[in-house]
VEXDREN-2710 file (C-alpha; in Angstrom, 1 decimal):
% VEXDREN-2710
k/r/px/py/pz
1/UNK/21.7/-5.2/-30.1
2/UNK/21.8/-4.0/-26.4
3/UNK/21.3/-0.4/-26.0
4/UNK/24.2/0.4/-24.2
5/UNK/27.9/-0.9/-22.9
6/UNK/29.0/-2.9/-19.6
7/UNK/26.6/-4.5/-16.9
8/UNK/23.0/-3.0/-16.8
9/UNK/19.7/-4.1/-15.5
10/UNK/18.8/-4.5/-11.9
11/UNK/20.5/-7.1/-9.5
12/UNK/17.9/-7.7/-6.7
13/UNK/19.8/-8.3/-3.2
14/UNK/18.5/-10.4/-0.5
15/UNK/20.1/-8.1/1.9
16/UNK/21.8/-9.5/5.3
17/UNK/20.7/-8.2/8.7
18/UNK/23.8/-5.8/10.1
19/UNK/24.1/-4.1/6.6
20/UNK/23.3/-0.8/5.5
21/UNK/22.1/-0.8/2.1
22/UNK/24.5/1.7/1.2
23/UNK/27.2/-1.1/2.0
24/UNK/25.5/-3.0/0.4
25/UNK/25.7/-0.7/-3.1
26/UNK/29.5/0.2/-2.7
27/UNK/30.1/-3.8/-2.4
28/UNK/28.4/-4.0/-6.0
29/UNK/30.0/-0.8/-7.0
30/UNK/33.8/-2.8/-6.6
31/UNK/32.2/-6.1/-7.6
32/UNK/31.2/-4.9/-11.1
33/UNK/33.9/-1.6/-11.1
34/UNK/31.1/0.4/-11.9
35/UNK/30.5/4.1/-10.2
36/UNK/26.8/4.1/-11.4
37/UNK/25.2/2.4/-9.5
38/UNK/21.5/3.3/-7.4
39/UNK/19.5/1.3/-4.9
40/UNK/15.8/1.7/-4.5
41/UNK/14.1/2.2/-1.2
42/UNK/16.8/2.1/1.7
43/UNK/16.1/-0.5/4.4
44/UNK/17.0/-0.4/8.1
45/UNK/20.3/-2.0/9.0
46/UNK/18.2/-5.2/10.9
47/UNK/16.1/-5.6/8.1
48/UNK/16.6/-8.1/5.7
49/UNK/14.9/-8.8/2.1
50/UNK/14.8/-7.4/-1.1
51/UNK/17.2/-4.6/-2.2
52/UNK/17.0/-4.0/-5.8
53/UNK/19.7/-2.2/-7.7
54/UNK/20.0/-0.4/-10.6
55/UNK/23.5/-1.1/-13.0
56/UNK/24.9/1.7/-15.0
57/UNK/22.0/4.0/-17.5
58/UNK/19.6/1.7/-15.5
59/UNK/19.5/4.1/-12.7
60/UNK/17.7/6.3/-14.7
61/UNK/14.8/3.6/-14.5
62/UNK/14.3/3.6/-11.3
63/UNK/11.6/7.0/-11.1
64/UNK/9.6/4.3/-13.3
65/UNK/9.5/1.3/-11.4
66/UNK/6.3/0.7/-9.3
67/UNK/6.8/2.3/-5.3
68/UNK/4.9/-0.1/-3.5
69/UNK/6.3/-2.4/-1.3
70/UNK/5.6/-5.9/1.0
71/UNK/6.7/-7.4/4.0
72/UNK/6.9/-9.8/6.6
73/UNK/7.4/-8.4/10.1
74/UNK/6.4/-9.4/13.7
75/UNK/5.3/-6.9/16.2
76/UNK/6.3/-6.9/20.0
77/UNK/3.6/-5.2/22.0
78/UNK/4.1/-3.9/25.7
79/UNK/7.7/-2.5/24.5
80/UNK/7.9/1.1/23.6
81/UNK/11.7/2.4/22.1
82/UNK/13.0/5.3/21.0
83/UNK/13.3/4.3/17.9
84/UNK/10.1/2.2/17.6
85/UNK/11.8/-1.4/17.4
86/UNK/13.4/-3.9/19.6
87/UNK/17.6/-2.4/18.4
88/UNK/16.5/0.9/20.5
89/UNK/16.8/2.1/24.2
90/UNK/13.6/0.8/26.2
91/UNK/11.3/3.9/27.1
92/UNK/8.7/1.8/28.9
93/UNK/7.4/-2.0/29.7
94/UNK/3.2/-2.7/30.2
95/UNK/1.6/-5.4/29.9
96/UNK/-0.2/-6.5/26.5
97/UNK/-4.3/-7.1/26.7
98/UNK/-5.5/-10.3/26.7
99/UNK/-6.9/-10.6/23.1
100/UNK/-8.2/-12.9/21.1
101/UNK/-6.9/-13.6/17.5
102/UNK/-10.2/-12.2/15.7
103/UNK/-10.1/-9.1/18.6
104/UNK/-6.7/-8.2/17.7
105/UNK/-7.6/-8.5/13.6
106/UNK/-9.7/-6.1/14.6
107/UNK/-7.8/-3.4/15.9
108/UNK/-5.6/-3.6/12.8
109/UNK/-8.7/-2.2/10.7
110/UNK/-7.9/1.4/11.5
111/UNK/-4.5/1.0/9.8
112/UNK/-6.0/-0.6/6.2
113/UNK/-6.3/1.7/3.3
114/UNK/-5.2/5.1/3.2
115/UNK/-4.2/6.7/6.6
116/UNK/-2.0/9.3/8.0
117/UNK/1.1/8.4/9.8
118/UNK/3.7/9.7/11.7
119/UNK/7.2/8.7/10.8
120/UNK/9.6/7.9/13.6
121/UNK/11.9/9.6/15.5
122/UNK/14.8/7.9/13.8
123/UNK/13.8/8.1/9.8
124/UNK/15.6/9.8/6.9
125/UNK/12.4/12.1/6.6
126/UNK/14.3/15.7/6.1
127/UNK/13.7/18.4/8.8
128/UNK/14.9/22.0/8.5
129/UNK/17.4/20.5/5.4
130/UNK/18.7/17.3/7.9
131/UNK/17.6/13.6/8.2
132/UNK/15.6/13.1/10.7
133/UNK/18.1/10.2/12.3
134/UNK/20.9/12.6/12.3
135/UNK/19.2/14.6/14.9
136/UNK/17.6/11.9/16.5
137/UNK/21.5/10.6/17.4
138/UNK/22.1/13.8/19.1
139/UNK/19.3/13.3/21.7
140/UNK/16.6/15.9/19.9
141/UNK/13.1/14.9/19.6
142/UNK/11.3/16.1/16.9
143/UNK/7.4/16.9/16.0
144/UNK/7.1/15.3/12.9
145/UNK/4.0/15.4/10.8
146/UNK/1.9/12.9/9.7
147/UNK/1.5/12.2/6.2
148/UNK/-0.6/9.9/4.0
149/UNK/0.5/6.8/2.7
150/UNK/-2.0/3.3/1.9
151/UNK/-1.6/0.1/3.5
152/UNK/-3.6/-1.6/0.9
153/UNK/-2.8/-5.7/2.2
154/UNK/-2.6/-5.8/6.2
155/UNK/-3.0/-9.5/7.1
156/UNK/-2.4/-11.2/10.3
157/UNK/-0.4/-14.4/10.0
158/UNK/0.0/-15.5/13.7
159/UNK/-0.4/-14.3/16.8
160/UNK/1.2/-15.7/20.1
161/UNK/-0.6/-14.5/23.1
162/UNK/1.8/-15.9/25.8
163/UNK/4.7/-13.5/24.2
164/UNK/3.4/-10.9/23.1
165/UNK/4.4/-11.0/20.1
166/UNK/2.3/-10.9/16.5
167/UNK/3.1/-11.9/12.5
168/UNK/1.8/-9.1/9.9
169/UNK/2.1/-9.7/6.5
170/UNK/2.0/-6.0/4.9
171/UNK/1.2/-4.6/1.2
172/UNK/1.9/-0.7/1.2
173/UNK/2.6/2.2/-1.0
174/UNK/6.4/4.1/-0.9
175/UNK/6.9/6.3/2.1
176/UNK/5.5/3.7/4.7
177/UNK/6.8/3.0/8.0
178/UNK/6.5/-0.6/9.3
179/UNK/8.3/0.6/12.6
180/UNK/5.5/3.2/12.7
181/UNK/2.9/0.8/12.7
182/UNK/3.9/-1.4/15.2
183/UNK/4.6/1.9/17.5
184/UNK/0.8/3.0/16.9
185/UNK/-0.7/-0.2/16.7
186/UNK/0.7/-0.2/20.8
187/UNK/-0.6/2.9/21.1
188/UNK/-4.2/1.9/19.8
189/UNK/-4.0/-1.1/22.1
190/UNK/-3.1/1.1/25.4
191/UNK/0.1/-1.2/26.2
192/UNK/2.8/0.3/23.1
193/UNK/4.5/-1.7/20.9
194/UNK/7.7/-1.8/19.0
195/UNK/9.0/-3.5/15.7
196/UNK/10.4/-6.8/16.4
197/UNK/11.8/-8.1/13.1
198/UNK/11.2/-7.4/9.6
199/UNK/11.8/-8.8/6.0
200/UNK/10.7/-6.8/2.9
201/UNK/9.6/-9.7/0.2
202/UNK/9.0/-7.4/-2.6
203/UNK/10.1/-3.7/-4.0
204/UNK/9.9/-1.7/-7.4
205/UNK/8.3/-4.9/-8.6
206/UNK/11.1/-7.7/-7.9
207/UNK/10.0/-10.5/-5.3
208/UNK/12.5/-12.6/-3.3
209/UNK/12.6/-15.1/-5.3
210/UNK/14.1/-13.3/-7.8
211/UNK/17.0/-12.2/-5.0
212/UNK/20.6/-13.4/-4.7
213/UNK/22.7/-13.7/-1.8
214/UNK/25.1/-10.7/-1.7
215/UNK/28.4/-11.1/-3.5
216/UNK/31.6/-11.7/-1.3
217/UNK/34.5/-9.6/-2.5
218/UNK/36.1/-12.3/-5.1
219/UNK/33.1/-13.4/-5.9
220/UNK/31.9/-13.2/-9.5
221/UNK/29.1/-10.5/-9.8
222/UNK/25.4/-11.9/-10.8
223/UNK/23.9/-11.5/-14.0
224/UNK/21.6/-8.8/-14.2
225/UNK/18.1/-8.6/-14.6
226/UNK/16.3/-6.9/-17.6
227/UNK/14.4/-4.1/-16.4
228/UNK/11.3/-5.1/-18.4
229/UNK/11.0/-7.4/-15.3
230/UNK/10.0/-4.5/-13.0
231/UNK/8.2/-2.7/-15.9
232/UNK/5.5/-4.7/-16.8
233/UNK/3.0/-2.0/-15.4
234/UNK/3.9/0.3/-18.1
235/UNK/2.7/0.1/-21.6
236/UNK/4.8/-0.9/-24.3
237/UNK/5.5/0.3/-27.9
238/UNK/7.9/-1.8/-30.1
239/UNK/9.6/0.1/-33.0
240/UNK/10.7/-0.2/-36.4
241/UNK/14.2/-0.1/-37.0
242/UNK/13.4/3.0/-39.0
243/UNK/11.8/4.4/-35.8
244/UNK/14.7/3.1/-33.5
245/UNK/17.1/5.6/-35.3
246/UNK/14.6/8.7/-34.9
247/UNK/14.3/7.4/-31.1
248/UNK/18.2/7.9/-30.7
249/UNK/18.5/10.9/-32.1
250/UNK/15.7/12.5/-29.8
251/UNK/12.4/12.8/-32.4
252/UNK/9.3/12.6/-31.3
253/UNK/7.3/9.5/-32.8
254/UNK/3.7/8.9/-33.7
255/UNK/1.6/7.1/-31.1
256/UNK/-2.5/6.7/-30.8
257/UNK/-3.7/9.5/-28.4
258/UNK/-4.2/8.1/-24.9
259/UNK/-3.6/9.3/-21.3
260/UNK/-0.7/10.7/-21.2
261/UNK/1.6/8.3/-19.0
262/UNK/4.9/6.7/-19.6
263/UNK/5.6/4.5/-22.4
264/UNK/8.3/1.5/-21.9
265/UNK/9.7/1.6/-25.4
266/UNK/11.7/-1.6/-27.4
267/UNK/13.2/-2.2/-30.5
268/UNK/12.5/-5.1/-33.0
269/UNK/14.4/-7.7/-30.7
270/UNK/12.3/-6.7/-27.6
271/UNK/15.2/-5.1/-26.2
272/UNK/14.6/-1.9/-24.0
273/UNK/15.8/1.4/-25.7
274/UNK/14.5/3.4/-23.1
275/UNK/10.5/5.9/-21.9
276/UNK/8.7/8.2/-23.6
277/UNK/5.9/10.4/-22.8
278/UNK/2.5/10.4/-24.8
279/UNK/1.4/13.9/-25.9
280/UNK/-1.7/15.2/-27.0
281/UNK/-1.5/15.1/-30.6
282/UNK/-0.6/11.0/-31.4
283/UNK/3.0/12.1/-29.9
284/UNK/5.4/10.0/-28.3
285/UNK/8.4/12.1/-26.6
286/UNK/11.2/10.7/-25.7
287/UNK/12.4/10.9/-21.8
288/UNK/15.0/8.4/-21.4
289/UNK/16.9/7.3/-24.6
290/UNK/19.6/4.6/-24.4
291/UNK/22.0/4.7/-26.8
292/UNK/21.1/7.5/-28.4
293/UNK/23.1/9.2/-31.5
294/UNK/25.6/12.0/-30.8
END
């Protein structure tokens, strides 16, 4: 039995360039007349690529899904912008370095692993209580501070010397700024560089393959996606039907002590009922319940 009414799961967009993804949200909202309805990990309006979204009590997943992120993008060095890629105003124009492709492999080492970066200008990183874009737009420049995010997978696909212009395949955790990379990567080679274009291939643990074109306003909506796609991360404890009714009414259920993590939780047909918590004390606590009793 499914644990709750009407659409739910995850319908992964393969969002058009010229989009916001909230457009792209309140197009779902009217093509499945649902109000709940939650996108994870905004993406620029030029950028296309994965956009996963969360139907109805699936919202409540997304806190659980895995934060890091890939993507395609090609770097234009000798550009600088006010807002680090090739759709802002030009700030400056200098000549790239003559580099060979194992040269400039190398100056992407700084940027692998955990390091600090700064966000740019135009983000939605909140200062003083407003996105950082907002006050961008009204000419301010900010001091924002770096902060630490991992690139753990930074591989260069191609590199064309004549142009300028190089292909970066990147694996990073939530929080990182592709835009912000190009920008310093410039910086690092003394000529600046700027974000070209930019496709994000996988988020909160759905791939492009798994992506759909968005729906046109008469369209039919897609068929949702079971969350336990995105969860796989998570351990799993299946229940008895005896323990599915103490799960919906909010008890707490036995569970071998372990680390105390989150616990994707399914009844006897493999159907997700919702996360616990494991306790000290063989506890399993229940955090999100689906179609729970009362």
């Amino acid at each position: 039995m499914a644990p709750v009414d009407g659409p739910f799961g995850f319908v992964v967009i393969d969002k058009p360039a010229g989009l916001t993804s909230h457009a792209c949200v309140g197009r779902l909202r009217r093509c499945y007349g649902l109000r709940r309805i939650g996108h994870g990990g905004t993406l620029d309006p030029a950028v296309t690529g994965v956009l996963p979204i969360a139907l109805g009590p699936a919202t409540r997943l997304l806190p659980y899904l895995p934060g890091d992120k890939t993507y395609r993008g090609q770097i234009q060095l000798g550009t600088t912008t006010n807002t680090d890629d090739l759709q802002g105003e030009p700030l400056h124009q200098t000549a790239w370095p003559e580099l060979p492709i194992a040269a400039l492999d190398a100056a992407l080492t700084p940027f692998r692993g955990a390091i600090r970066q700064r966000p740019p200008q135009v983000s939605a990183v909140h200062v003083d209580g407003e996105r950082a874009h907002n006050r961008a737009r009204r000419g301010e420049v900010m001091d924002l501070p770096a902060r630490p995010v991992t690139i753990h997978r930074l591989t260069l696909l191609a590199w064309d010397p004549a142009n300028g212009r190089l292909e970066l395949e990147v694996h990073c955790s939530a929080g990182t700024y592709i835009r912000s990379l190009a920008r310093d990567l410039g910086e690092a080679l003394g000529c600046g560089g700027c974000l070209a274009q930019l496709r994000r291939t996988q988020a909160l643990g759905f791939h492009d393959r798994q992506a759909v074109a968005l729906p046109e306003p008469d369209d039919a909506p897609p068929a949702p996606l079971s969350p336990l796609q995105a969860l796989a991360h998570l351990p799993r404890r299946d229940l008895t039907d005896a323990e599915l009714t103490d799960w919906r009414c909010g008890r707490r259920l036995c569970m071998p002590d372990g680390p105390e993590e989150s616990i994707v939780v399914c009844d006897a047909d493999g159907e997700i009922v919702g996360i616990g918590l494991r306790e000290p004390g063989e506890q399993l606590r229940p955090k999100v319940v689906f179609g729970a009793a009362g």
